[in-house]
C-alpha positions in Angstrom: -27.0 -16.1 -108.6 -24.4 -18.9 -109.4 -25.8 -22.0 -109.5 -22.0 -24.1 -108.8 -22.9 -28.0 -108.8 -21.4 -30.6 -106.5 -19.5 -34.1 -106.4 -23.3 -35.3 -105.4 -26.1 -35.3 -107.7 -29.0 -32.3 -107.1 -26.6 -30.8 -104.7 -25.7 -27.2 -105.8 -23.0 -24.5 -103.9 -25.2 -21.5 -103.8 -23.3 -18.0 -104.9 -24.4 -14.3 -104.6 -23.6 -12.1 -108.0 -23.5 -8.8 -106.1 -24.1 -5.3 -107.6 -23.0 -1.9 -105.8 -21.7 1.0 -105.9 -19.6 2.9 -103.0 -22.4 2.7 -100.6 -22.1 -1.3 -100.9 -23.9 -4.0 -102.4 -27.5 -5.9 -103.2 -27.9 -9.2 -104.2 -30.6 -12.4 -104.3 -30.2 -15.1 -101.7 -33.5 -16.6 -103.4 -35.2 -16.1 -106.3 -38.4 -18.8 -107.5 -37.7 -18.3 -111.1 -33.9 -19.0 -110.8 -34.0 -21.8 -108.9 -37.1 -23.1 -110.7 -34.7 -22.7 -113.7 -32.6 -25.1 -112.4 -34.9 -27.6 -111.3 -35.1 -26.7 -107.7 -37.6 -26.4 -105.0 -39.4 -23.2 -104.7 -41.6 -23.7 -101.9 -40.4 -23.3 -98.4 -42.4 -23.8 -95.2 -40.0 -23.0 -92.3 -36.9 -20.8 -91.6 -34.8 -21.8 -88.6 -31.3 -20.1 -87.2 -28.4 -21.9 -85.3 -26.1 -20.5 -83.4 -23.0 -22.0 -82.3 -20.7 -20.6 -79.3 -17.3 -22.3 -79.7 -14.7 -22.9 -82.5 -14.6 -26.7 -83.7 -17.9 -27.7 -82.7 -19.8 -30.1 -84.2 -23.3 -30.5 -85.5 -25.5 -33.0 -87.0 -25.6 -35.5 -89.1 -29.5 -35.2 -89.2 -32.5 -35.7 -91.8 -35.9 -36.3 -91.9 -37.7 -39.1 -93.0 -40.7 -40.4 -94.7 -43.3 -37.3 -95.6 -41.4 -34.8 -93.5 -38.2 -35.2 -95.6 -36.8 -31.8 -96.3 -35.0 -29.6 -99.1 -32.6 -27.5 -97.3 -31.1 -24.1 -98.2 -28.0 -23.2 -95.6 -26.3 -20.0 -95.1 -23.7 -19.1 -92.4 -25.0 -15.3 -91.5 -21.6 -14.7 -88.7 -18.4 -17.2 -88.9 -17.1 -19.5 -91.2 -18.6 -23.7 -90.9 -16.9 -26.8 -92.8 -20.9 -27.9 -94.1 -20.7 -31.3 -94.9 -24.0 -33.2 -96.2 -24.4 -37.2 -97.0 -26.2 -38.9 -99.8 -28.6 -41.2 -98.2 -31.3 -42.1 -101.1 -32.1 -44.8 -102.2 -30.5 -46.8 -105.1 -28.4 -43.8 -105.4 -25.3 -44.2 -107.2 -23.5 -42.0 -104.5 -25.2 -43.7 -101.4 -22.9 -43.2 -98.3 -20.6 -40.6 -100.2 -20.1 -37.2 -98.7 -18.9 -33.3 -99.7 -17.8 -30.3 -97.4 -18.3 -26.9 -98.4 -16.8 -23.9 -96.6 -19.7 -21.6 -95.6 -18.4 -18.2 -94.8 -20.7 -15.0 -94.2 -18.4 -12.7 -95.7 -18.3 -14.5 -99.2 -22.3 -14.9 -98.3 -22.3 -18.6 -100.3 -25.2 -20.9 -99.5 -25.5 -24.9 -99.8 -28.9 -26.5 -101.8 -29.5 -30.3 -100.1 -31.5 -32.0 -101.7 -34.0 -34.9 -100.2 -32.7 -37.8 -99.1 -29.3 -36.4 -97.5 -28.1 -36.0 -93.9 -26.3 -32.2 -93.1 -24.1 -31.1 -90.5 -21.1 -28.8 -89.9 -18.1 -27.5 -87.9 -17.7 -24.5 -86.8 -14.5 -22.9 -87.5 -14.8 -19.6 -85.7 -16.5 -19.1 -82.1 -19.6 -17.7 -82.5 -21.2 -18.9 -85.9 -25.1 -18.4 -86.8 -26.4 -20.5 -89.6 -30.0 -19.6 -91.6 -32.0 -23.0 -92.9 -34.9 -22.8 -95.5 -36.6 -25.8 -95.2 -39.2 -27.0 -97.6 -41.1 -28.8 -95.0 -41.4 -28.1 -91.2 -39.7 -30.3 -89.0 -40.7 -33.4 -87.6 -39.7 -35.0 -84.3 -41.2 -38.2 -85.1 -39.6 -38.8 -88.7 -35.9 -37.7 -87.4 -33.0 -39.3 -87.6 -29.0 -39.2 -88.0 -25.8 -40.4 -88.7 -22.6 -40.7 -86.8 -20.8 -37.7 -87.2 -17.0 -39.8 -86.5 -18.4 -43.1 -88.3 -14.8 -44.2 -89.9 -16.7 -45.2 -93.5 -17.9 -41.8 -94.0 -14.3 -40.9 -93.0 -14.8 -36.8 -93.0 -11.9 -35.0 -92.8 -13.1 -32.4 -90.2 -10.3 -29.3 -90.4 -10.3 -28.8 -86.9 -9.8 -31.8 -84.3 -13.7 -32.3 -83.2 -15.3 -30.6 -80.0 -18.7 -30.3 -78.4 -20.4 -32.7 -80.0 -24.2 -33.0 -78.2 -24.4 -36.6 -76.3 -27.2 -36.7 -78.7 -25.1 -36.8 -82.1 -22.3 -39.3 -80.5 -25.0 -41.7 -79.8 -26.6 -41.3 -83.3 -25.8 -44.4 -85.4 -23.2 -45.7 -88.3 -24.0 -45.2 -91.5 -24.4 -48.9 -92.2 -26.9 -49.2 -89.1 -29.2 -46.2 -91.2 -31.9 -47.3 -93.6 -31.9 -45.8 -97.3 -34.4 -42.9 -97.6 
């Protein structure tokens, strides 16, 4: 596995190093001792799958909060997404900064979010299915979000925007959201 960091401290692009022969190919999507090697959570309670019917739709941003905040490991398993997640702990340096990464089954990379961020994506194929680790189940109570179009994140989606829930328009500017 290739650990490839990103722009945003604890963040990490997550790649395969496949080995095969004519028949195809086996490779680690997880492995405690490499990720522990790295300094990165082992432990994961839940598993969850999205899946996502149109091209261009949007998704997120969402976190948890409080003792239900989450490491997340992300995957796209059909599709290509534009995954995008936010730094949103406190006294970080890189508060309110965000990074996309391209998630594409075929190249079968992963993202590693750390605590304290918000996640979402757009799809840029129809039918797209995502695979989350998460290190702690979800909460309803300890949810929360960030505007997905807020002009100070400024996120250059790659396609113009579609579906977004009525939910994740309503969810508030990043200025309006409390450190975590």
């Amino acid at each position: 596995m290739i650990f490839r960091p990103l722009s945003l401290d604890g963040a990490f692009e997550v790649l395969l190093e496949p080995r095969g022969d004519a028949r195809g190919f086996f490779s680690r999507f997880y492995c405690d001792e490499e990720f522990a090697s790295h300094g990165l959570n082992t432990r994961w309670a839940q598993m969850n799958i999205s899946y996502t019917r149109g091209i261009g739709a949007l998704r997120g941003l969402h976190f948890q909060r409080g003792t239900a905040a989450e490491v997340k490991l992300v995957r796209c398993l059909r599709g290509r997404v534009y995954d995008v997640i936010v730094d949103l702990r406190e006294g970080s340096g890189s508060f309110g900064r965000q990074v996309g990464v391209e998630l594409d089954a075929e190249r079968r990379n992963s993202i590693y979010i750390p605590e304290g961020f918000a996640h979402g994506f757009q799809t840029l194929e129809d039918d797209v299915e995502l695979q989350y680790l998460h290190s702690r189940p979800y909460s309803p109570t300890q949810e929360g979000g960030v505007n997905l179009m807020d002009s100070h994140l400024a996120i250059d989606w790659p396609l113009p925007p579609a579906q977004i829930s009525e939910r994740d328009k309503n969810l508030p500017a990043l200025e309006e959201v409390s450190p975590l």
